[in-house]
GUKOL-660283 format. One record per residue (C-alpha): residue in three letters; y, x, z. Coordinates in steps of 0.2 Angstrom, whole numbers, plus 5000, padded with zeros to 4 digits. Last residue first. Layout:
ALAYXZ
...
***
This chain:
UNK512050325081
UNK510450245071
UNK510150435066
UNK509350425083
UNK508550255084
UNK507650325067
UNK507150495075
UNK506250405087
UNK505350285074
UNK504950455066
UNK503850475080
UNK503150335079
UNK501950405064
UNK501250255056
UNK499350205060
UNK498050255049
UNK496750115047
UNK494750105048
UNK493449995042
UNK493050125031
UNK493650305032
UNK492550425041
UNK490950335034
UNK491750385015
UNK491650545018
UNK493350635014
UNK493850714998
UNK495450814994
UNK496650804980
UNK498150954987
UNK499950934993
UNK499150985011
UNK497650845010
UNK497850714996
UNK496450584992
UNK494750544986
UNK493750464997
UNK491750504997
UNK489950434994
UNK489550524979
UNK489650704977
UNK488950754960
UNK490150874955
UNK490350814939
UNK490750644950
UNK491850734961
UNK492550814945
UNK492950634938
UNK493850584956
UNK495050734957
UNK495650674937
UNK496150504944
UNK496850584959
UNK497950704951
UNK498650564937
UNK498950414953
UNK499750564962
UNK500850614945
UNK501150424942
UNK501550404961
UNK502850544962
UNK503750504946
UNK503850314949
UNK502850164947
UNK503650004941
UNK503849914955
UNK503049754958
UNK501949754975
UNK503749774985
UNK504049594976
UNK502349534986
UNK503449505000
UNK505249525001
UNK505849435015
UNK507749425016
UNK508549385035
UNK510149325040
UNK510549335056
UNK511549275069
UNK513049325081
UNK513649285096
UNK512249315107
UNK512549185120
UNK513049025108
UNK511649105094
UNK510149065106
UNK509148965095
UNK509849035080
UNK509549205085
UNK507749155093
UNK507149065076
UNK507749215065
UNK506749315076
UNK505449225072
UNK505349205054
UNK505849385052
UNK504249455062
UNK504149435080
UNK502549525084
UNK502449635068
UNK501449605055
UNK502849595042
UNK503649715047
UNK505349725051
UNK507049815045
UNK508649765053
UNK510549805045
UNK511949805053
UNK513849765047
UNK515549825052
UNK515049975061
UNK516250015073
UNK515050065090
UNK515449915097
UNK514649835080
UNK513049935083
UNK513149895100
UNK512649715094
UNK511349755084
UNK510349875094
UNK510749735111
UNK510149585098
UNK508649705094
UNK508149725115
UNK508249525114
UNK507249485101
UNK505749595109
UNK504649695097
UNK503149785105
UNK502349945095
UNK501349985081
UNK501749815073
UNK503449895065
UNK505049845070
UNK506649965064
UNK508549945070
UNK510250015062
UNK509650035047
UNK510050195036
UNK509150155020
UNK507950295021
UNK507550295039
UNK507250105037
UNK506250095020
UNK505350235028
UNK505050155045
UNK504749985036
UNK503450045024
UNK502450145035
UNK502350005049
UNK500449955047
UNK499549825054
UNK500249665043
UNK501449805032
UNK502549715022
UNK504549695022
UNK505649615029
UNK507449635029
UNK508749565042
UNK510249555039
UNK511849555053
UNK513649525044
UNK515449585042
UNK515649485025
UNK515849615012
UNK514749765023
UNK513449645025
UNK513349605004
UNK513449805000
UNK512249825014
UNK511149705006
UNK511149784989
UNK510649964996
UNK509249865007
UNK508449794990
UNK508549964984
UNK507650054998
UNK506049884999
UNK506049944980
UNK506150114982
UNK504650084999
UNK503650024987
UNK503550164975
UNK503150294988
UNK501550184994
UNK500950134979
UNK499550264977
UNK499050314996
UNK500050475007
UNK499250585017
UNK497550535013
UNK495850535022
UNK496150385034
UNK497150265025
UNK498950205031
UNK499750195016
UNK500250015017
UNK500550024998
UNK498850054997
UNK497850154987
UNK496750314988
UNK495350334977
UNK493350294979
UNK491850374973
UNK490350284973
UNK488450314966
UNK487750174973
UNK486350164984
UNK486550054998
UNK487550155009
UNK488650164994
UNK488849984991
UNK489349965010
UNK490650105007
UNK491450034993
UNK491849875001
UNK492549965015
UNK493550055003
UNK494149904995
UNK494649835011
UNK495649985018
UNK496650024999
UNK496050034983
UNK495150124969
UNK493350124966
UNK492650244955
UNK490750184952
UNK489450334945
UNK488050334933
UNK488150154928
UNK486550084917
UNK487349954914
UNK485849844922
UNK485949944936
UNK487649934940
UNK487549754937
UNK486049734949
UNK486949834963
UNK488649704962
UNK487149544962
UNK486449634977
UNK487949654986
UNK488549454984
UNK486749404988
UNK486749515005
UNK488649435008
UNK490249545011
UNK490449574992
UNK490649374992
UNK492349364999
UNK492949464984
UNK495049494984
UNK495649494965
UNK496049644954
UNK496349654936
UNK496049794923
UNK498149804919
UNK498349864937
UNK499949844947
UNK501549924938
UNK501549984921
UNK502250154916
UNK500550244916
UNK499850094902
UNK500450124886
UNK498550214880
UNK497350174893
UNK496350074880
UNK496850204867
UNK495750354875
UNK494250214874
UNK493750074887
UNK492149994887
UNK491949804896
UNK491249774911
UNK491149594919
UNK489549574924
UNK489949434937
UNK489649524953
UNK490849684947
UNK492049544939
UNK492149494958
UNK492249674966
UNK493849694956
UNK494449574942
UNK493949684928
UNK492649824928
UNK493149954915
UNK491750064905
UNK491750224903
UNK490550344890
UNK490550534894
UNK490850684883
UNK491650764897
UNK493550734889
UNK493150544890
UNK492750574909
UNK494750634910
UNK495350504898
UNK494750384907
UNK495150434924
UNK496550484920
UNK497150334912
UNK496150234928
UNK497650364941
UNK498950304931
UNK498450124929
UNK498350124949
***
């Protein structure tokens, strides 16, 4: 997200026009709080992970009051267009300020990565590295003692980040919400990974999916005496949120940025800004909110395969 509000800085900078940063999201949006940002401002920032302007979630945006004081402030500031970047919610958000007059332009991101009007979201590559290195260490550990894990990691509708965290760290077994999770039919994966002569095995889960990593663990330990084995299970949460960004999501985040300005130059308001065929492309912003991308299950196929 800084690389994509550097370039969007520096990119409207370069036109000759003046930007001003909203801090704290849709709530510093309500409040007034705006303050200008200059080439420096943004200067230090494209290696930093989350977003130095703030974000909080806004309840109130949802509210006729809440809209109308958002609306007021972009009047009173005289703001000529409003780039919102952000994942399902914030584009929602977005969309409901445009449909009542605001000059909105949003940009893809969510770690989720499972907008409509994007093939792939800021965040998304960055947070599966960090979901891929904290499996790499694990299997290390399982290896060691001849163990079962368990990894979870987020996604509450979405399993993009647990099939590709998965594929990529060679787990024996993938859950995602997209599909039905049953304890058992994963004590079967796990165990006939062990027949087959693996000396550990590795599980990776949603979080939003039906038995997450609470309650599987619950049914293994429950039911360890006929299954012969538990688990051990490491949620990482919000630590997925952390990363420092990487190459591919500072150039995205950079290409994005940039895409939105000339959206605005180009005076098409109303629209997502994302990637279509390795290129920025812009959606209508009716086709994208309220919406959400599910993971491709075909991949969870190929997983169960390269799970051999």
């Amino acid at each position: 997200m800084n690389a994509a509000t550097r370039a969007v800085v520096r990119s409207a900078l370069a036109r000759g026009w003046d930007v001003l940063g909203v801090h704290h999201g849709y709530s510093g949006l309500i409040e007034g709080d705006l303050r200008p940002l200059s080439l420096r401002a943004v200067g230090g920032i494209i290696q930093l992970a989350g977003t130095f302007l703030g974000t909080t979630r806004c309840e109130m945006l949802r509210t006729e009051a809440g809209r109308a004081r958002a609306l007021a402030t972009l009047k009173d500031h005289d703001i000529a267009a409003l780039l919102i970047i952000g994942g399902n919610g914030s584009q929602t958000g977005a969309f409901d300020l445009y449909r009542h007059g605001a000059p909105v332009v949003g940009i893809a991101s969510t770690i989720d990565n499972d907008l409509y009007g994007t093939e792939v979201s800021l965040g998304a590559t960055t947070a599966v590295d960090v979901a891929l290195q904290a499996i790499n260490q694990l299997r290390a550990t399982a290896s060691s003692m001849t163990r079962a894990f368990l990894v979870e990691v987020m996604g509450r509708n979405c399993g993009y980040l647990a099939l590709m965290a998965g594929i990529a760290g060679g787990a024996e077994a993938i859950l995602v919400p997209e599909t039905e999770t049953d304890p058992e039919q994963l004590a079967q994966e796990l165990s006939a990974a062990y027949d087959r002569g693996k000396s550990h095995a590795i599980a990776v889960v949603a979080e939003g999916a039906k038995y997450n990593s609470e309650a599987l663990i619950r049914h293994f330990r429950e039911h360890r005496a006929r299954l012969g084995f538990e688990l051990r299970a490491t949620c990482l949460g919000h630590v997925q949120r952390g990363g420092a960004p990487g190459v591919f999501d500072r150039m995205l985040g950079t290409l994005l940025g940039a895409a939105a300005v000339d959206a605005v130059s180009d005076g098409q308001f109303g629209v997502l800004v994302g990637m279509s065929g390795g290129k920025p492309s812009r959606t209508p912003l009716e086709q994208v909110a309220g919406r959400a991308r599910p993971a491709d299950l075909q991949l969870l196929k190929l997983a169960r395969v390269l799970a051999m």
